[in-house]
C-alpha positions, -999 to +999 in steps of 0.1 A: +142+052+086+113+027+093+142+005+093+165+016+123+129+025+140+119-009+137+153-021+151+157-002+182+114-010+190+127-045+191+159-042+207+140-023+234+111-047+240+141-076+241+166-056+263+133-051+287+124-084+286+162-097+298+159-076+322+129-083+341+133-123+332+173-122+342+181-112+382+215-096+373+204-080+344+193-039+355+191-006+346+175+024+358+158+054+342+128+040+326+124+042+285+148+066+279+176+048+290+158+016+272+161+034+244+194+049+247+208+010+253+189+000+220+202+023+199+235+015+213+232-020+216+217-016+174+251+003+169+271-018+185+257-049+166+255-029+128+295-018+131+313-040+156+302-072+160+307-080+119+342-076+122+345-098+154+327-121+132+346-122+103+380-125+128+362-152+145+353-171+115+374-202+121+365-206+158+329-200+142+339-231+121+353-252+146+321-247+168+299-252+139+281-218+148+281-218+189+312-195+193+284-165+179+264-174+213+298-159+232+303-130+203+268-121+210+269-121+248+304-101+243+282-073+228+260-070+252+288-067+278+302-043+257+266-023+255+275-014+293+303+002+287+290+025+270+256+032+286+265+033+323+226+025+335+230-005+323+242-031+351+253-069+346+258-086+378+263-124+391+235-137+406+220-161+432+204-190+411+181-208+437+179-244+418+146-260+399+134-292+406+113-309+379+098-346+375+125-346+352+147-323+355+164-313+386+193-281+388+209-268+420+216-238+430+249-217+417+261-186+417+262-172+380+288-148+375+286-117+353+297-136+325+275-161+329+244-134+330+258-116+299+254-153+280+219-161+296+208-121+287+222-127+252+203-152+242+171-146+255+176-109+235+184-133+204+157-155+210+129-126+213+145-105+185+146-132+162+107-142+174+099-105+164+113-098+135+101-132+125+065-116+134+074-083+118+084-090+084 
């Protein structure tokens, strides 16, 4: 029990993090519909996503492991079809100019924000159960 607890605190904190971070990431209703998209998105990612896995395996392969970066962002996607406060959009990107780095603007399509979302959720869960275990 301390278990799934544990899971959907941390899918929560990531799920709000993409959010505020990601312009075409929403949702309204405050912490109960965090929560309800956690325990979804923790569903989603306990019974789906293995077998889209293990039939992905050989693109997995070929990719040497990247392919998982689209299988993830797929579940997300899939997370709002489920919980309809949950919104990916497309987005204006307005560009970043660095001493060494320069990108321009560009519309990101839904897609594309699913992706982004995806793996900042991956990155902060990962950082958290890191810290958590």
């Amino acid at each position: 029990m301390k278990k799934l607890i544990r899971i959907i605190l941390i899918n929560m904190i990531a799920v709000g993090v993409a959010a505020y971070i990601v312009p075409g990431i929403s949702y309204s209703g405050g912490v109960q519909t965090l929560a309800l998209i956690a325990v979804v998105f923790a569903v989603i990612n306990l019974f789906i996503k293995p077998i889209i896995k293990l039939l992905a395996l050989p693109v997995e392969f070929l990719t040497l492991g990247l392919f998982s970066t689209a299988i993830n962002a797929a579940m997300f996607y899939l997370t709002t079809r489920f919980v309809a406060d949950l919104k990916i959009s497309g987005f204006q990107f307005a560009g970043l100019s660095m001493p060494i780095l320069t990108l321009q603007a560009a519309y990101i399509p839904f897609w594309g924000t699913a992706l982004i979302g995806s793996v900042i959720i991956g990155i902060i869960t990962t950082l958290l159960y890191w810290i958590t275990d």
